[in-house]
N, C-alpha and C positions, 0 to 999 in steps of 0.2 A: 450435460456434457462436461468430463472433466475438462478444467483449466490444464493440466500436466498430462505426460505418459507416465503409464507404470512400471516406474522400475527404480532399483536400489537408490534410498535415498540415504544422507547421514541425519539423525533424529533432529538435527538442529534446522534441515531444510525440510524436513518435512513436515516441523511443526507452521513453518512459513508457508509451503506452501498450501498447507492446509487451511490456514488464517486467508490466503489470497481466496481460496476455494469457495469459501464462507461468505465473504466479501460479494465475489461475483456470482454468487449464487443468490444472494438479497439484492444486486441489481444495483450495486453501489460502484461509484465508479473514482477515481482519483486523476484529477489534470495539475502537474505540475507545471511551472516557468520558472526557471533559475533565473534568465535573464530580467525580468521583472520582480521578482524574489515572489512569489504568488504561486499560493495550491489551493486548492477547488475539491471538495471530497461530495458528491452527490448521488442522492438518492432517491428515486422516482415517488413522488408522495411526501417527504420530509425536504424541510428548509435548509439549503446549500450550507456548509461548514467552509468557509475562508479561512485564510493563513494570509497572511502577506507581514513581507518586512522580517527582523529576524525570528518572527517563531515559522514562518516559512524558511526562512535559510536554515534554521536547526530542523528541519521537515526533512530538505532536502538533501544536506549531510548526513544525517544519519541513513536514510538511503543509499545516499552514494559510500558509505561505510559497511553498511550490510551489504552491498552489490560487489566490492571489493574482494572484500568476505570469502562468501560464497559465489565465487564465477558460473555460476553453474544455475542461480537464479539470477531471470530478467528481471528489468529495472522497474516492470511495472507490475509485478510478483511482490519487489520490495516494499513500492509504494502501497501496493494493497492491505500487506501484512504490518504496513507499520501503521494506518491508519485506521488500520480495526476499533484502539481505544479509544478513538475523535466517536468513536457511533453510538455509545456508550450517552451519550448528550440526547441520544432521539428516543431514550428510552423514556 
């Protein structure tokens, strides 16, 4: 099942939402908490990726910079697509 509906994107969301696409199709999933500064990137089969402290708060501004961005992508579109290169570790 697509993540999105199909329709006109600009190249730069569609590269994102593609990356989300990719993401949730490996079954990978991203929990953020700003209020505890803490992100959680996991994958059914492979050993949980933690964040916390400031490389989680630079997780989650850039997030919240791309969501800015592009109003037009949800927040956990962002976090999918930014967390693509953490998965890169399970290889």
């Amino acid at each position: 099942m697509k993540l999105y509906p199909d329709r006109k994107r600009t190249r730069a969301t569609r590269f994102l939402w593609g990356a989300a696409q990719r993401m949730r199709d490996a079954g990978i999933t991203v929990d953020t908490d700003s209020a505890y500064s803490t992100v959680s990137i996991d994958c059914p089969g492979e050993e949980s990726i933690y964040l916390q402290g400031d490389d989680a708060d630079a997780f989650i501004a850039e997030c919240e910079k791309l969501w800015n961005r592009y109003p037009s992508l949800p927040m956990d579109v962002c976090e999918l697509a930014l967390a693509e290169p953490y998965t890169d570790l399970w290889s």
